[in-house]
C-alpha positions in Angstrom: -21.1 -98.8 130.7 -22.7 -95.8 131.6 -19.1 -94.5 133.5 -17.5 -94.8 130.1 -17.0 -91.5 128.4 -17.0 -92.9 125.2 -20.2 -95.0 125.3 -21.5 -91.8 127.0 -20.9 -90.1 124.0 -21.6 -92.3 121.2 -23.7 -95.4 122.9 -21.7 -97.7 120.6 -21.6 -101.3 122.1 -18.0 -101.4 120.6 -16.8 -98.3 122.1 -17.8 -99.4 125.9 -15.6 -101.8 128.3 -17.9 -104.7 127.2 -17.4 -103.8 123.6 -13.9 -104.2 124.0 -13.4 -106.7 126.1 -14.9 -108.9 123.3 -13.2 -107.6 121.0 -10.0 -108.8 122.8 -11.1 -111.8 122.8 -11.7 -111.9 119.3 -8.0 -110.9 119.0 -7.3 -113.7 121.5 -9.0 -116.1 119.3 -7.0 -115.4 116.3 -8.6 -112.4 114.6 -6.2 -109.8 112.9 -5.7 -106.4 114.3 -8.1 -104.4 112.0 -8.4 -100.3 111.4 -12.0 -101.3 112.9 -10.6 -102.8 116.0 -7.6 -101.1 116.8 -10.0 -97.5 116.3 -12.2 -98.5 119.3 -9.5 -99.6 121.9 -7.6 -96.0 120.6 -10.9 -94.9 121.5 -10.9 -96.1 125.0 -9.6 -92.7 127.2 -8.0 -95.4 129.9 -9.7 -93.3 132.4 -10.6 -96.5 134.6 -14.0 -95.5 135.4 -15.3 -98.9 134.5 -12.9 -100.5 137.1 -14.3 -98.8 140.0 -17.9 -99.3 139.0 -17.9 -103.3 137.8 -19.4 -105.2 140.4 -17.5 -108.5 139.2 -13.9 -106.8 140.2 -12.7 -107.2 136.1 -9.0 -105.7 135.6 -10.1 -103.7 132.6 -7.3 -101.6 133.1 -4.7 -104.7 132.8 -6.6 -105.8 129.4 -6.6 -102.7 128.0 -3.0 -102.2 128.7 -1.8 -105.5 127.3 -3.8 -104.6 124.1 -2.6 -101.0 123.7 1.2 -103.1 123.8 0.0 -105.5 121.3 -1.4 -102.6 118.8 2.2 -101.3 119.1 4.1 -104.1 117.9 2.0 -105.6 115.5 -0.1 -103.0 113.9 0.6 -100.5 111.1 -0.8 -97.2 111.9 -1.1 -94.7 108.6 1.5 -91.9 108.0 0.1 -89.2 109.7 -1.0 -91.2 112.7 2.5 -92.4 113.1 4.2 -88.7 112.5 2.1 -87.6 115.3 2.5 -90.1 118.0 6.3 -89.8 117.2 6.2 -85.9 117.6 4.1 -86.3 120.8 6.6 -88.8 121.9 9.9 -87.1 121.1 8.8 -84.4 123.0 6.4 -84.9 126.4 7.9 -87.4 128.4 11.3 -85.2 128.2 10.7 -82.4 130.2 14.2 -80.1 129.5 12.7 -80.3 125.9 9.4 -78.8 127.0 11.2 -76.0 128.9 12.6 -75.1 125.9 8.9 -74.1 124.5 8.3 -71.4 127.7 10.1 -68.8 125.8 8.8 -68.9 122.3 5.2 -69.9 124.4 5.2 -66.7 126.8 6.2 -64.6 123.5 3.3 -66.1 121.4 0.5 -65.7 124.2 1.8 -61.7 124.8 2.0 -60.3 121.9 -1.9 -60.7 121.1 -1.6 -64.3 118.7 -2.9 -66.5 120.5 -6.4 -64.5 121.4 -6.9 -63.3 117.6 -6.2 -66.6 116.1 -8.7 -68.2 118.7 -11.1 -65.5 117.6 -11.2 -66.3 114.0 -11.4 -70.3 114.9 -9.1 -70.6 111.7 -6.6 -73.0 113.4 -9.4 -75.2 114.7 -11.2 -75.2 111.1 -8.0 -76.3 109.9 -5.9 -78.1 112.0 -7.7 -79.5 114.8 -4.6 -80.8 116.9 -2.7 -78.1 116.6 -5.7 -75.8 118.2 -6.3 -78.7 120.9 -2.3 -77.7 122.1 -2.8 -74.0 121.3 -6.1 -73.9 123.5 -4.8 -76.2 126.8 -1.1 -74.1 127.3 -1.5 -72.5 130.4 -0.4 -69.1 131.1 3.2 -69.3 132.0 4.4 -68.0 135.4 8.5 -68.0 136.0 9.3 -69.9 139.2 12.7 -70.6 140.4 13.5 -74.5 140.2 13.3 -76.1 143.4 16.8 -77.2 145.1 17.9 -80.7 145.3 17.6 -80.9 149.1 15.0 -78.9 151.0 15.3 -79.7 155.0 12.1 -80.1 157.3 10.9 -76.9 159.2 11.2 -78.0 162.7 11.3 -81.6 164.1 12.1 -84.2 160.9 9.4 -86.8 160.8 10.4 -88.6 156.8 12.7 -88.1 154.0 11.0 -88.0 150.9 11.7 -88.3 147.3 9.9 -85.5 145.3 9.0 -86.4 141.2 9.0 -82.8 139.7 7.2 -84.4 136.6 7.5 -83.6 132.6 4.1 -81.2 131.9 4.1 -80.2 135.5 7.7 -78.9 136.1 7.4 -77.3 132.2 4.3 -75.5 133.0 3.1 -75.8 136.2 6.2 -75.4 138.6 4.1 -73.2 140.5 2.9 -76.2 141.7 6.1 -78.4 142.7 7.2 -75.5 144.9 4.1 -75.4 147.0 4.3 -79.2 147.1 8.1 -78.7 148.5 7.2 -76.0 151.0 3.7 -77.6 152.2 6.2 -80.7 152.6 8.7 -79.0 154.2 6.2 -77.0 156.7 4.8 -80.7 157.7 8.3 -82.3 158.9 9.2 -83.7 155.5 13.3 -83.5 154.3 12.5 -83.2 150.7 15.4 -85.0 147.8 14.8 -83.3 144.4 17.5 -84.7 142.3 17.7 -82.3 139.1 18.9 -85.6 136.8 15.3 -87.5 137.4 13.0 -87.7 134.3 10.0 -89.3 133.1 8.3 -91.6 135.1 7.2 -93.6 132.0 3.3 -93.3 132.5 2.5 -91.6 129.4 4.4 -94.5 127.8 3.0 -97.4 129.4 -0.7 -95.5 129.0 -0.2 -95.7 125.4 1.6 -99.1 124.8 4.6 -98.4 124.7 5.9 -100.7 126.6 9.8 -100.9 126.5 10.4 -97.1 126.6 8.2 -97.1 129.7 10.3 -99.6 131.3 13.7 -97.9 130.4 12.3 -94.5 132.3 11.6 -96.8 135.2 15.0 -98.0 135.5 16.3 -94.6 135.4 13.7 -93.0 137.7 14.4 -95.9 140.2 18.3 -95.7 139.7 17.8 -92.1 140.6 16.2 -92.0 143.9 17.7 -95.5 144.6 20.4 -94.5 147.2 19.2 -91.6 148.9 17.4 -93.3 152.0 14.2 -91.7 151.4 11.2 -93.5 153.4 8.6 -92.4 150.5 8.6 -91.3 147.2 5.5 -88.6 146.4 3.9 -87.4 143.6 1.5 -84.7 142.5 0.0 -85.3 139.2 -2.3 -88.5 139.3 -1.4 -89.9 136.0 2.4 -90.2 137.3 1.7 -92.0 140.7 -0.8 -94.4 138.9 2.2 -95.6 137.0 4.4 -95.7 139.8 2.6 -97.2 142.0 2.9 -100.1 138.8 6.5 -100.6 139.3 6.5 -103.9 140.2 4.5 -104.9 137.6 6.0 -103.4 134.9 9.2 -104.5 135.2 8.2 -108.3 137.4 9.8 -109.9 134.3 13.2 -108.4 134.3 15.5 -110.4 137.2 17.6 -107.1 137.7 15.1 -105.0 138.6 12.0 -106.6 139.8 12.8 -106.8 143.6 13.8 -102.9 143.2 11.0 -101.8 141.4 8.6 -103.3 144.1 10.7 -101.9 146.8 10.4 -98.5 145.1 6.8 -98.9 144.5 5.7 -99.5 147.6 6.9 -95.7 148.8 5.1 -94.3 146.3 2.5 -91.7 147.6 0.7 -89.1 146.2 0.8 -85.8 148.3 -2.6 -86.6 149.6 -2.4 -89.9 150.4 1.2 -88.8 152.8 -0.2 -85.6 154.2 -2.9 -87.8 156.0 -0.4 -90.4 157.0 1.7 -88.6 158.6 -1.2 -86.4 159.7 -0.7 -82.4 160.2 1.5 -80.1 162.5 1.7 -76.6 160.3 -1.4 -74.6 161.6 -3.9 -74.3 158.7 -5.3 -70.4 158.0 -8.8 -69.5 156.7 -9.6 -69.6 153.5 -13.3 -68.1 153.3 -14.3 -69.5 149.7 -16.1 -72.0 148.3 -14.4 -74.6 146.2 -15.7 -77.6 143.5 -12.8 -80.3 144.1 -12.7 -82.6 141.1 -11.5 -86.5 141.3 -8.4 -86.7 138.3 -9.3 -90.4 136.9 -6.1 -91.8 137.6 -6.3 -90.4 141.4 -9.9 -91.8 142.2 -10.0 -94.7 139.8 -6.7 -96.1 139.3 -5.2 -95.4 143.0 -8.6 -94.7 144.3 -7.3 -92.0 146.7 -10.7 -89.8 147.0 -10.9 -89.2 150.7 -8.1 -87.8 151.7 -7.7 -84.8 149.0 -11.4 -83.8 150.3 -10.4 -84.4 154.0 -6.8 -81.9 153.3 -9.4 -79.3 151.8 -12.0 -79.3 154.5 -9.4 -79.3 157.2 -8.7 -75.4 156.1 -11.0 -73.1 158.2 -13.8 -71.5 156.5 -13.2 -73.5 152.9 -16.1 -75.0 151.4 -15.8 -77.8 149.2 -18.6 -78.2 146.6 -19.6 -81.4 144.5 -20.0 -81.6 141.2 -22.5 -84.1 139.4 -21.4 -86.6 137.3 -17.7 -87.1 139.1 -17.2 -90.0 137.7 -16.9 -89.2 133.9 -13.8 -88.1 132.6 -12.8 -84.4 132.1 -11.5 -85.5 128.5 -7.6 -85.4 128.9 -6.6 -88.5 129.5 -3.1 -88.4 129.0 -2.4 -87.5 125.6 -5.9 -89.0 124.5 -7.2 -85.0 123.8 -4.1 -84.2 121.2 -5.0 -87.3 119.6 -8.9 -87.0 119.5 -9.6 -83.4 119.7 -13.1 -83.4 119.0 -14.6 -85.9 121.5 -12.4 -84.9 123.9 -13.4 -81.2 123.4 -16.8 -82.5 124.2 -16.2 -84.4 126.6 -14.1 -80.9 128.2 -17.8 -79.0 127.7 -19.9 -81.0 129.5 -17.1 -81.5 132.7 -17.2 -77.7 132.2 -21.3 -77.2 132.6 -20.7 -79.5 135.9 -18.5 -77.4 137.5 -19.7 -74.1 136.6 -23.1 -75.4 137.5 -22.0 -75.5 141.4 -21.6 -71.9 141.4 -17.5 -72.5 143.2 -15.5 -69.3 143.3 -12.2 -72.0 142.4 -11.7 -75.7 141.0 -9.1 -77.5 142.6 -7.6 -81.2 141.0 -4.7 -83.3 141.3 -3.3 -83.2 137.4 -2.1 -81.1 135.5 -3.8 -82.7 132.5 -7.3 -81.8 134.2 -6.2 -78.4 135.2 -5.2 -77.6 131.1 -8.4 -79.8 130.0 -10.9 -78.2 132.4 -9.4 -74.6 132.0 -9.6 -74.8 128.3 -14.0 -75.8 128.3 -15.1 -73.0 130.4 -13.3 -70.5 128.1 -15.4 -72.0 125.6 -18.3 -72.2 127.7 -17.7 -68.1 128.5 -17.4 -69.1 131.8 -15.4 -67.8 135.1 -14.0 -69.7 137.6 -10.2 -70.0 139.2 -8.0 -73.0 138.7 -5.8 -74.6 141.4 -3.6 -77.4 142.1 -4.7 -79.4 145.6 -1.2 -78.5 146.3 -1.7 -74.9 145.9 -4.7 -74.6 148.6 -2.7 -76.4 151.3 0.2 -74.1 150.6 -2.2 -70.6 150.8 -3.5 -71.9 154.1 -0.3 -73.0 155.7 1.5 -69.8 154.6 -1.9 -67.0 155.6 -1.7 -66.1 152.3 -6.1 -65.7 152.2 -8.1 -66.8 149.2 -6.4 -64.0 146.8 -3.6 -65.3 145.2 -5.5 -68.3 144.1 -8.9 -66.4 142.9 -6.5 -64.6 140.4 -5.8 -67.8 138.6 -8.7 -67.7 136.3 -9.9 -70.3 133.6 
């Protein structure tokens, strides 16, 4: 209980794993789907914490999935809770829509908006949501799109499949190109085909069940035939989901066998980088770094070694710890649109841990952190630079020095 962000917040039995757990089983015992009950599992972040600290091995994060389907089909939300979820969901998991934003985004933040709104706090007074999005966009860099086919520099050791993501190829594609060229430096033939889409984790995160598993069959229909021997990822979230393939569609007879075969190639970029183990020569980056665990990287794939081993295999990087690791930044998917508040507290205190170990840069694994984290310090008043795990690698590996990523600040 005392991993759980919410119970960490509010010390509410109902609002802790235990809490809902019996509240499922209230449901399971015929109990309606109240306001009350539905309210604490929307409360629940999903971050998974509770799964890596039970001792008894419960699947929290299988209950809690089920439930969040069941809420779905059988319970009426109110208007506005139902006009939001539908905007949030006509929009996120399609990632040529969220292109579309970068222009009238990148106008808004330059011509002075953004920082005099912010400075009133009108739009937060207001309309909390709408200062929750307007606070977490990221300043907006224009990066060329990656090609569909990137070959290996020097001797081929895999093929890979490359998921260039909704929120991360919108506003972080930064990102996906250091992932291609780190891959490309380490023997990797990287397959980038420009039809993939959504990998269906924000969907299956939040219930929604069926449109999850209709992104699945396309994602896997995608990479299907293109003979890649593993399938990576770079936003945690994404390759928790897809590493659930099997599972979420082991009920369909068409695609269950293919959805397990896909499933087992997925990777994230950490986990394959120490499989395959390095050849490009790492460079020193003389800095000192806080690395934070994304919940759905250390909890729901449990990958925590090898980011940490990547980052102190760069000469002359030190990587920091920050207290209290195992609570959630706050982002959780969608969970800070659709809980501003909490979640904004839950931002400030993630934000007084890392400060607090004095690191010249914070580097994560999701794009959601990155946004989350980036947005508390501001309000904290606090300086530190932001980077993707992907984007150290790639500044090492190309003897690009500590620079380029200290002049990504919060």
């Amino acid at each position: 209980m005392t991993t759980c962000p919410t119970y960490v917040l509010w010390g509410e039995e109902m609002d802790s794993p235990r809490g809902r757990i019996h509240l499922i089983g209230q449901g399971l015992s015929g109990e309606p789907l109240s306001d009350s009950m539905v309210g604490h599992f929307d409360n629940c972040l999903g971050c998974m914490a509770c799964v890596t600290a039970c001792p008894s091995g419960v699947r929290y994060d299988r209950l809690i999935e089920d439930t969040r389907a069941q809420v779905e089909r059988r319970h009426q939300r109110g208007p506005r809770e139902r006009a939001l979820r539908a905007a949030i969901f006509a929009l996120f998991p399609y990632p040529n829509r969220l292109r579309l934003l970068r222009g009238p985004l990148r106008a808004y933040q330059r011509s002075g908006l953004q920082k005099a709104l912010a400075r009133t706090g009108l739009l937060r007074r207001l309309a909390p949501t709408l200062a929750t999005l307007d606070s977490l966009a990221p300043r907006l860099r224009s990066v060329p799109r990656p090609p569909a086919r990137v070959r290996a520099r020097g001797e081929r050791r895999a093929v890979v499949g490359m998921l260039t993501g909704c929120v991360q190829s919108a506003f972080f594609p930064d990102v996906n190109s250091a992932t291609v060229r780190i891959l490309a430096a380490e023997g990797c033939e990287v397959l980038i085909p420009p039809s993939q889409g959504c990998c269906g984790a924000l969907s299956v995160h939040n219930g929604r069940r069926a449109e999850a598993q209709r992104f699945a069959r396309r994602l896997i229909d995608t990479f299907e035939q293109t003979g890649m021997d593993y399938f990576v990822v770079n936003a945690a979230g994404c390759g928790s989901s897809l590493k659930e393939y099997g599972e979420l569609l082991a009920d369909d007879p068409g695609w269950a066998s293919k959805a397990a075969a896909f499933a087992a190639k997925v990777r994230d970029l950490s986990e394959l980088l120490v499989e395959l183990g390095p050849v490009a020569r790492r460079h020193p980056l003389p800095m000192s770094v806080a690395y934070h665990d994304a919940c759905h990287l250390g909890h729901a794939q449990g990958v925590r070694v090898q980011p940490r081993a990547l980052l102190r295999g760069i000469p002359e990087l030190e990587v920091r710890t920050i207290a209290e690791a195992e609570i959630c930044c706050g982002s959780a998917g969608v969970w800070n649109v659709l809980n501003p508040e909490p979640a904004a507290e839950l931002g400030d205190r993630k934000a007084r841990m890392v400060l607090a170990t004095g690191a010249e840069l914070l580097v994560t694994a999701n794009p959601g952190c990155l946004m989350q984290v980036a947005a508390a310090v501001g309000r904290q008043g606090g300086t530190i630079a932001l980077a993707h795990t992907a984007q150290v690698l790639d500044a090492s590996i190309r003897n690009l020095g500590p620079e380029p990523l200290l002049s990504r600040p919060a």
